[in-house]
C-alpha positions as CSV (number, residue, x, y, z in Angstrom):
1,X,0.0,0.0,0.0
2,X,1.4,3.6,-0.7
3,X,2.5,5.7,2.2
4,X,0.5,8.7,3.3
5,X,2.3,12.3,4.8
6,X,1.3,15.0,6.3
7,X,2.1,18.2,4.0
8,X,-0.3,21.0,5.6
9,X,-2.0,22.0,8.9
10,X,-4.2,24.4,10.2
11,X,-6.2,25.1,13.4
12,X,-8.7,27.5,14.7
13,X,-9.1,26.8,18.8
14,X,-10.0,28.5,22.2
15,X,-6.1,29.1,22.9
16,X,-5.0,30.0,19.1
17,X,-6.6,31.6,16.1
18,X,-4.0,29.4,14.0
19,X,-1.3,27.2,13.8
20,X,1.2,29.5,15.3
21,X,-1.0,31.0,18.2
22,X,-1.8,27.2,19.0
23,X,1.4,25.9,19.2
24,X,2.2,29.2,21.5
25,X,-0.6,28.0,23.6
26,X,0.1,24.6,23.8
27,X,3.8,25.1,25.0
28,X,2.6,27.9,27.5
29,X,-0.2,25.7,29.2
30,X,-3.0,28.4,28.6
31,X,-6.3,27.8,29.6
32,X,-8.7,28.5,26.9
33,X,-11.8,28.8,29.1
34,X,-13.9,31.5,30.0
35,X,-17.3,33.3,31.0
36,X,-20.0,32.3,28.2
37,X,-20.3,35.3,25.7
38,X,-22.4,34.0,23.4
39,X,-25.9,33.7,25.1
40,X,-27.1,34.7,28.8
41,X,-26.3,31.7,30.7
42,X,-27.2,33.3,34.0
43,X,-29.9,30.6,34.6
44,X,-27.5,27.8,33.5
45,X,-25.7,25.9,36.2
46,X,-22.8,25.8,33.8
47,X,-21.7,29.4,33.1
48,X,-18.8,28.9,31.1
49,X,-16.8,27.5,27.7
50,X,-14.0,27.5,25.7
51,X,-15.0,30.2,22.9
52,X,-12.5,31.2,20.5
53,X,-11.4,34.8,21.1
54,X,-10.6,37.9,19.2
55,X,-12.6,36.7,15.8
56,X,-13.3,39.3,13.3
57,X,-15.0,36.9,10.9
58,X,-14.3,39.7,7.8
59,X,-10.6,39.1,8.1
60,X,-11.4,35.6,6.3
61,X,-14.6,36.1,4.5
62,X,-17.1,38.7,3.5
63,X,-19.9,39.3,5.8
64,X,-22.4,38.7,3.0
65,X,-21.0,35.4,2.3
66,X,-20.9,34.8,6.4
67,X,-23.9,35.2,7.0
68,X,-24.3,32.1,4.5
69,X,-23.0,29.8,6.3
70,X,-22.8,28.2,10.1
71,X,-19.9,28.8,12.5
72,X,-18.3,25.6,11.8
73,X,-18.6,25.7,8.5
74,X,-17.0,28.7,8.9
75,X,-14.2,27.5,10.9
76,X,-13.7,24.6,9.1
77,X,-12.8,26.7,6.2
78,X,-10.3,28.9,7.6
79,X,-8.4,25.7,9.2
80,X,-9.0,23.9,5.8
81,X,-7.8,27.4,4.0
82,X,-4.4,27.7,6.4
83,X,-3.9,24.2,5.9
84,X,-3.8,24.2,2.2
85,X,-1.8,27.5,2.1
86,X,1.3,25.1,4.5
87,X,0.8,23.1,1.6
88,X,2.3,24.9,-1.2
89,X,-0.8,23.2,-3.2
90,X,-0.9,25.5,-6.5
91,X,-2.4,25.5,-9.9
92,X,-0.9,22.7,-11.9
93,X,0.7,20.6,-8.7
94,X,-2.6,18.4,-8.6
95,X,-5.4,16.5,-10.6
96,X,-8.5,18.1,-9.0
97,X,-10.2,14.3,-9.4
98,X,-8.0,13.2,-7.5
99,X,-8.1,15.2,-4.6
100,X,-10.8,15.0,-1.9
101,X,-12.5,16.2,1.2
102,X,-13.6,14.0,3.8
103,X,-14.8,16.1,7.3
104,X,-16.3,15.4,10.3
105,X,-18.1,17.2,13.2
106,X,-20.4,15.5,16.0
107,X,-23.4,17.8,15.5
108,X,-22.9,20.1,13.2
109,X,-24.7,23.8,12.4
110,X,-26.5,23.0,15.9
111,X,-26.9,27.5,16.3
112,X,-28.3,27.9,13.2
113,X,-31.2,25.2,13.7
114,X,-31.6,26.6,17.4
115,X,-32.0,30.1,16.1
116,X,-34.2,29.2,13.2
117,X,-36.4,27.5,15.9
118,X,-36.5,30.1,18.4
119,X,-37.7,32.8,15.5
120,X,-40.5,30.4,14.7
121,X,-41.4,29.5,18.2
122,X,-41.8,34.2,19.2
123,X,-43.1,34.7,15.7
124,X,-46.7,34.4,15.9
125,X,-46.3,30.4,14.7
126,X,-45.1,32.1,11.1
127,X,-42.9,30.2,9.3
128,X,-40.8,32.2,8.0
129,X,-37.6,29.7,8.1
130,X,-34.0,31.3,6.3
131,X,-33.4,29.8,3.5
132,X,-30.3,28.8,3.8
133,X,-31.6,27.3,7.0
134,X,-30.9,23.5,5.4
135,X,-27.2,24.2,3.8
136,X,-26.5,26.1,6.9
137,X,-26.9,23.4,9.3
138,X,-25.9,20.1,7.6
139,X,-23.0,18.3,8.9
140,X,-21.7,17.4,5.5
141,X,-21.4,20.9,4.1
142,X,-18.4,21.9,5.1
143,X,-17.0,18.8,2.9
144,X,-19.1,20.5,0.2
145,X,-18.0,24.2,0.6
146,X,-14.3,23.3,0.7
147,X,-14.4,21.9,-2.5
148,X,-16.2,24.1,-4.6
149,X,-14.2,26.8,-3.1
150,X,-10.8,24.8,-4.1
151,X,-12.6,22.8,-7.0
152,X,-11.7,19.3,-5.4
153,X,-13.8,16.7,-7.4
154,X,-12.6,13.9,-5.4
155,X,-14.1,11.6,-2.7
156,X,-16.3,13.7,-0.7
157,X,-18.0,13.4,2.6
158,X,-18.6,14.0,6.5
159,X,-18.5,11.4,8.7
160,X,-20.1,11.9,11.9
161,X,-19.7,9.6,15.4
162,X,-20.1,12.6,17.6
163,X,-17.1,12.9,19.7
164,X,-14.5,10.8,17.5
165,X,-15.8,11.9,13.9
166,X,-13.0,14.1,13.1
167,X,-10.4,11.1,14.3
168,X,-12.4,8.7,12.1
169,X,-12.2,11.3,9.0
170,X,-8.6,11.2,9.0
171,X,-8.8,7.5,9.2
172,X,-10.8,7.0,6.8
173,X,-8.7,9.7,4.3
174,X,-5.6,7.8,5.3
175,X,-7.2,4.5,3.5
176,X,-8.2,6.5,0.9
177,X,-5.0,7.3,-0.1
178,X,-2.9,4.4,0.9
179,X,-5.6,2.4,-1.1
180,X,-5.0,4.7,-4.0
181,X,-8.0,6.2,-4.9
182,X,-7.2,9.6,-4.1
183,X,-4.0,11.5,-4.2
184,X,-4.6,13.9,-1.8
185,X,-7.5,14.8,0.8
186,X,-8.2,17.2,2.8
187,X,-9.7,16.5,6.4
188,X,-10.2,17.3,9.9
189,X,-13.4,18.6,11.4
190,X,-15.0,21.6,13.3
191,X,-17.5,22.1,16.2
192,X,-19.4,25.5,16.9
193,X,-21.9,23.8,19.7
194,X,-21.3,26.8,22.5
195,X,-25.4,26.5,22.7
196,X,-28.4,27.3,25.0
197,X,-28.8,23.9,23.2
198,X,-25.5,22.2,23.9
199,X,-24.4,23.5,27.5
200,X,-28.2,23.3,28.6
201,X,-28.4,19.2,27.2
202,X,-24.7,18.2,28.4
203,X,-25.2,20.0,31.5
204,X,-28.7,18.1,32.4
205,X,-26.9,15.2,32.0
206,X,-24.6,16.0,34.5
207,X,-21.4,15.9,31.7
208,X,-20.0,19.6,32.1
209,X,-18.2,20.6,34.8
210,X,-19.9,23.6,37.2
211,X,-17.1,24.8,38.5
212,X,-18.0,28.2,38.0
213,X,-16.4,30.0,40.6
214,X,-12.6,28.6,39.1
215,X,-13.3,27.9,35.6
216,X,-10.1,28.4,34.6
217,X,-8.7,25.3,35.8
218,X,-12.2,24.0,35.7
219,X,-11.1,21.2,32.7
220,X,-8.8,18.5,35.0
221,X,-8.0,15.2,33.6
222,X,-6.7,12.9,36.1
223,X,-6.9,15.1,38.7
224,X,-9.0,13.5,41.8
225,X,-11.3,16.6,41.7
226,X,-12.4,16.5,38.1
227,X,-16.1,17.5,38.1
228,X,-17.0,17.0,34.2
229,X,-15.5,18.2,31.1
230,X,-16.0,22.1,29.5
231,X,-17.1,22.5,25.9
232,X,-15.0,23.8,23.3
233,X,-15.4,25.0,20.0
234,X,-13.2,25.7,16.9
235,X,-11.4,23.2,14.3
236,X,-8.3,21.3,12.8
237,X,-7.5,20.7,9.4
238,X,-4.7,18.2,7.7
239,X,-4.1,17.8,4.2
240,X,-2.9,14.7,3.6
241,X,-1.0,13.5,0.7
242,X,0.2,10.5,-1.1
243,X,4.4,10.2,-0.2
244,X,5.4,10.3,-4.1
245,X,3.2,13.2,-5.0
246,X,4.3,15.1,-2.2
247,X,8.1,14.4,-3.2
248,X,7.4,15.3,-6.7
249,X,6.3,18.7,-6.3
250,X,8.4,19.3,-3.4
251,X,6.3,19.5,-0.5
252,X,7.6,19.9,3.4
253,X,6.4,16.8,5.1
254,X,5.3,17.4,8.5
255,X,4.8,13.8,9.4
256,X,3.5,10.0,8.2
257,X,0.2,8.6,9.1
258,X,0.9,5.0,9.7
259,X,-2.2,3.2,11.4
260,X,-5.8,3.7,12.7
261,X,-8.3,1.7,14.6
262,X,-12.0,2.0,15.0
263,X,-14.0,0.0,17.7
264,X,-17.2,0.1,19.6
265,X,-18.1,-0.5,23.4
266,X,-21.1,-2.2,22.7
267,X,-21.8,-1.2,26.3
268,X,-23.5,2.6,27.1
269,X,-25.0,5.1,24.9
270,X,-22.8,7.5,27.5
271,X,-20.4,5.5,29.8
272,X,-17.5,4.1,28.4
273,X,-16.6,0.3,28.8
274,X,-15.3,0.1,32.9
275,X,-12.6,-1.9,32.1
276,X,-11.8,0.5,28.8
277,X,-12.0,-2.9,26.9
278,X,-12.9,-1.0,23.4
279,X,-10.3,1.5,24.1
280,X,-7.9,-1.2,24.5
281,X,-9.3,-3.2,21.8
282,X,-8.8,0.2,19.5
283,X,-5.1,1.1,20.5
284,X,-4.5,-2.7,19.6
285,X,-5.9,-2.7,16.1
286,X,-3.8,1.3,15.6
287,X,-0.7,-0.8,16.6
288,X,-1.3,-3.7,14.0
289,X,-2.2,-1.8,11.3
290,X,0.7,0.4,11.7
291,X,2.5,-2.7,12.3
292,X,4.6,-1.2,15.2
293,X,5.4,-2.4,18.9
294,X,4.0,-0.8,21.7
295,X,7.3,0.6,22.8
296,X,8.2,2.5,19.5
297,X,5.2,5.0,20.9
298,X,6.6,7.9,22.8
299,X,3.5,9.9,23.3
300,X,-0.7,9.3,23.9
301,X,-2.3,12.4,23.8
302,X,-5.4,10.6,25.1
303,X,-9.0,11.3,25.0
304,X,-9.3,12.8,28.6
305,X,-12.3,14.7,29.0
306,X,-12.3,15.3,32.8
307,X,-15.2,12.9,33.4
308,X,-14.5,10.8,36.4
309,X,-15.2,7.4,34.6
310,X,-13.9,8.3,31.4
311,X,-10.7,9.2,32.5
312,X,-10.3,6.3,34.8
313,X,-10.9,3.6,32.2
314,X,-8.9,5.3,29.5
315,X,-5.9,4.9,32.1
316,X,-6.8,1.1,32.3
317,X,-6.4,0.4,28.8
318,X,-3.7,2.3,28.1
319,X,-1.7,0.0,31.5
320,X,-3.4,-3.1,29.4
321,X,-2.2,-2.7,26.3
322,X,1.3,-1.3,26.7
323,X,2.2,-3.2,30.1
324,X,5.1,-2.1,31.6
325,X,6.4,0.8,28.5
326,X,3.3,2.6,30.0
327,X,5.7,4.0,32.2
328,X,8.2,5.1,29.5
329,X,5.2,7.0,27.8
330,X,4.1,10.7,28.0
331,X,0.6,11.1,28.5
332,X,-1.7,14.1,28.2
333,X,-4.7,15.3,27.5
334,X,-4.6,19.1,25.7
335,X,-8.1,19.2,27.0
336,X,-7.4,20.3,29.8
337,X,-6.4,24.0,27.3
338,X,-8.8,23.6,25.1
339,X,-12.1,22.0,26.3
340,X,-13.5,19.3,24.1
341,X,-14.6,20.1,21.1
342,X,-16.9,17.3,20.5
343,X,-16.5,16.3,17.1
344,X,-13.1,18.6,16.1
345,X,-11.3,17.4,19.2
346,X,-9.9,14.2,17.2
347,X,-8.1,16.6,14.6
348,X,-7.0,19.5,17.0
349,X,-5.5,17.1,19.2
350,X,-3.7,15.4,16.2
351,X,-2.5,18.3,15.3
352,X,-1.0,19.2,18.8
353,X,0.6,15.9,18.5
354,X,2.4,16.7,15.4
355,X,3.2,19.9,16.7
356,X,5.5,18.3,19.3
357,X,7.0,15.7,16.8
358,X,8.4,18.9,15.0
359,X,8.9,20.9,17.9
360,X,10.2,18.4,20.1
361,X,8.0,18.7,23.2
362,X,4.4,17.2,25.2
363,X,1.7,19.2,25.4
364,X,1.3,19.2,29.4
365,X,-2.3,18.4,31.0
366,X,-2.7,21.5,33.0
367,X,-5.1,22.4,36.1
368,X,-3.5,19.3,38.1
369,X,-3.8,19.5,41.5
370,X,-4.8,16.5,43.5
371,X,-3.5,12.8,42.8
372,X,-6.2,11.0,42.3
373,X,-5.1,7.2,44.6
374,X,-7.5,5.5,42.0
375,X,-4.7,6.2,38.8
376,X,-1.0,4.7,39.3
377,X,1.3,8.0,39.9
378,X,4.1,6.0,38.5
379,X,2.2,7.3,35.2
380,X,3.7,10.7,33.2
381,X,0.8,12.5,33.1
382,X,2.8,15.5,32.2
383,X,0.7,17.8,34.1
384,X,0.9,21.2,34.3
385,X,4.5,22.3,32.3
386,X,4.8,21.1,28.6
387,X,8.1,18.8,28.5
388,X,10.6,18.5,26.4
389,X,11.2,15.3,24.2
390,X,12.1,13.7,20.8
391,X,9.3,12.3,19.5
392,X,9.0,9.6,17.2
393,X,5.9,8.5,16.8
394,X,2.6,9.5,19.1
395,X,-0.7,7.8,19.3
396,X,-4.0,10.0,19.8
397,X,-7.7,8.1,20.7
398,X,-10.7,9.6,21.0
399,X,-14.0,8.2,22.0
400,X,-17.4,9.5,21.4
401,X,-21.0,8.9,23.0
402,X,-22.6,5.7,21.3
403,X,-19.2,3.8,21.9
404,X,-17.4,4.6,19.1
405,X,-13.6,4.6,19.6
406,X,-11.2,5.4,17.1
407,X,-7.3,5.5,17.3
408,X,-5.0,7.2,14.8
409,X,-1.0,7.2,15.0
410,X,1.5,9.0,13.4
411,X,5.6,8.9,13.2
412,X,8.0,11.3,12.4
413,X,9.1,11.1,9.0
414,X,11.5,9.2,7.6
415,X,12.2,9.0,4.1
């Protein structure tokens, strides 16, 4: 099968606006959380998010055209714009057949359809719905608007599995293009689901973390105090590329997808398997396929949302499936900066991954405070300071509501 690289990035996040301002934010250990902006959340029991900052949507697009389209359509397309502009892609370098998008987000243009709703609900029972209202909110639009924008006229689609979609889209475009089919794709995923919605339907189920009063250091993984995870919003983009293609127009390769693995629980629509037996199950199949053993992995930036069982059974797996080189390993979760963003977190935490193969550090897990007796403390958790360290080769999992798993790992490249 052909090799696949990494030739582009981009990013737009709660603790960077791109690439540059995210890997600033990563090394620093900045919190991206604050008090909710975007609605009145003063009967909410949740009061707070991580919302990107400083935004002047006409610095990317016209307002006219904005107005078109959803935030995460709209963040997908600066990431997926930033991304192709690393990639030196120009006119000529590329058979636009042969190059695709393939996206992912866990619920998609969720404001628009709440705001459509609301104007119908204090409108007299009119309905006077936007007509855009339909390509606004659709999940797989952002596929669509990339490529009419770039005229990509290859494989094209969104894949959704809330919280891992973006993680399976890059899967899915790295067998794409290892099976041949495509020679390059563009992929990632975005999330704009800072609510009444969202934080009011997590936050009934007891998912979000209320600390209200700190909510700065309100995200903790692995700390004993963690209360719930904090929502995030923003998106990651990758263009991936077939190794020979790259090489023959020159690109900079950033890195080399090399195996992925996609499970399910079978257990909870919510709670993850206790004993993390499809997150173990899902690391194992990411090892196979990349056909590596367990200690050539440096690095896990895991999914670690701050939920008290989530966390807890991650951990498990990860000391099941790589025994005693779980100690050797750097673990982290850059939710902890971020918040989760639902169905971008797989491809902004890739990202951060790659980040630290070419700058040679781990994101830390900040907001640590208190061990938590139920997690081995023998584990590098990395928390609170970013550390330096070569790395060769990282793993990043991420697990989404419904069970799905998915498991994506990339080495440093070698030519």
């Amino acid at each position: 099968m052909k090799r696949v690289v990494i030739t582009g990035i981009g990013a737009i996040t709660p603790i960077g606006n791109n690439i540059p301002e995210y890997l600033d934010g990563l090394k620093n250990g900045r919190s991206g959380a604050n008090p909710l902006t975007k609605f009145n959340a003063e009967q909410f029991k949740t009061k707070f998010a991580c919302e990107i900052k400083d935004f002047d949507v006409e610095s990317f697009m016209d307002r006219r055209e904005a107005r078109r389209l959803d935030d995460f359509t709209i963040y997908g397309m600066i990431s997926a714009d930033e991304a192709i502009t690393m990639s030196g892609l120009g006119e000529g370098d590329f058979d636009p057949d042969r190059v695709g998008v393939i996206w992912g987000s866990g619920i998609g243009g969720l404001p628009t359809l709440e705001a459509e709703i609301e104007g119908f609900t204090t409108g007299n029972g009119i309905p006077r719905y936007n007509p855009f209202l339909i390509p606004k909110m659709i999940i797989d639009i952002v596929a669509g608007q990339i490529s009419i924008k770039y005229g990509f006229r290859g494989v094209n689609y969104a894949t959704v599995s809330a919280c891992a979609s973006s993680s399976h889209a890059i899967s899915n475009a790295f067998d794409y293009i290892r099976l041949g089919r495509n020679d390059i794709i563009i992929t990632g995923g975005s999330e704009a689901s800072i609510t009444k919605v969202s934080v009011g339907g997590f936050g009934s189920m007891k998912a979000l973390s209320t600390r209200n009063d700190d909510f700065e250091t309100a995200s903790r993984p692995f700390d004993q105090d963690r209360d719930g995870f904090v929502l995030g919003e923003g998106s990651g983009a990758l263009v991936l590329e077939e190794l020979e293609h790259a090489k023959k127009r020159g690109a900079t390769i950033y890195g080399e997808v090399v195996g992925a693995g996609a499970t399910a629980d079978a257990y909870h629509i919510t709670a993850p398997h206790p004993e993390g037996l499809g997150a173990r199950n899902v690391m194992r199949l990411a090892l196979a396929d990349a056909q590596m053993n367990i200690d050539e992995v440096d690095y896990i930036n895991v999914h670690g949302t701050s939920t008290p069982l989530g966390d807890k059974a991650e951990v498990a797996a990860i000391q099941h499936v790589f025994g005693d080189h779980a100690y050797k390993l750097n673990i982290s979760s850059t939710k902890s900066m971020t918040g989760h963003l639902l169905g971008a977190a797989g491809a902004i935490e890739v990202i951060a991954g790659l980040l630290g193969i070419n700058h040679q550090f781990v994101p830390p897990t900040i907001n640590h405070f208190t061990d938590d007796p139920e997690l081995d403390p023998k584990l590098n958790f990395t928390f609170n300071d970013a550390q330096e360290r070569p790395i060769k080769a990282f793993l990043s999992n991420t697990f989404g509501f419904g069970g799905h798993n998915s498991s994506v790992i990339i080495r440093k490249f070698e030519g």
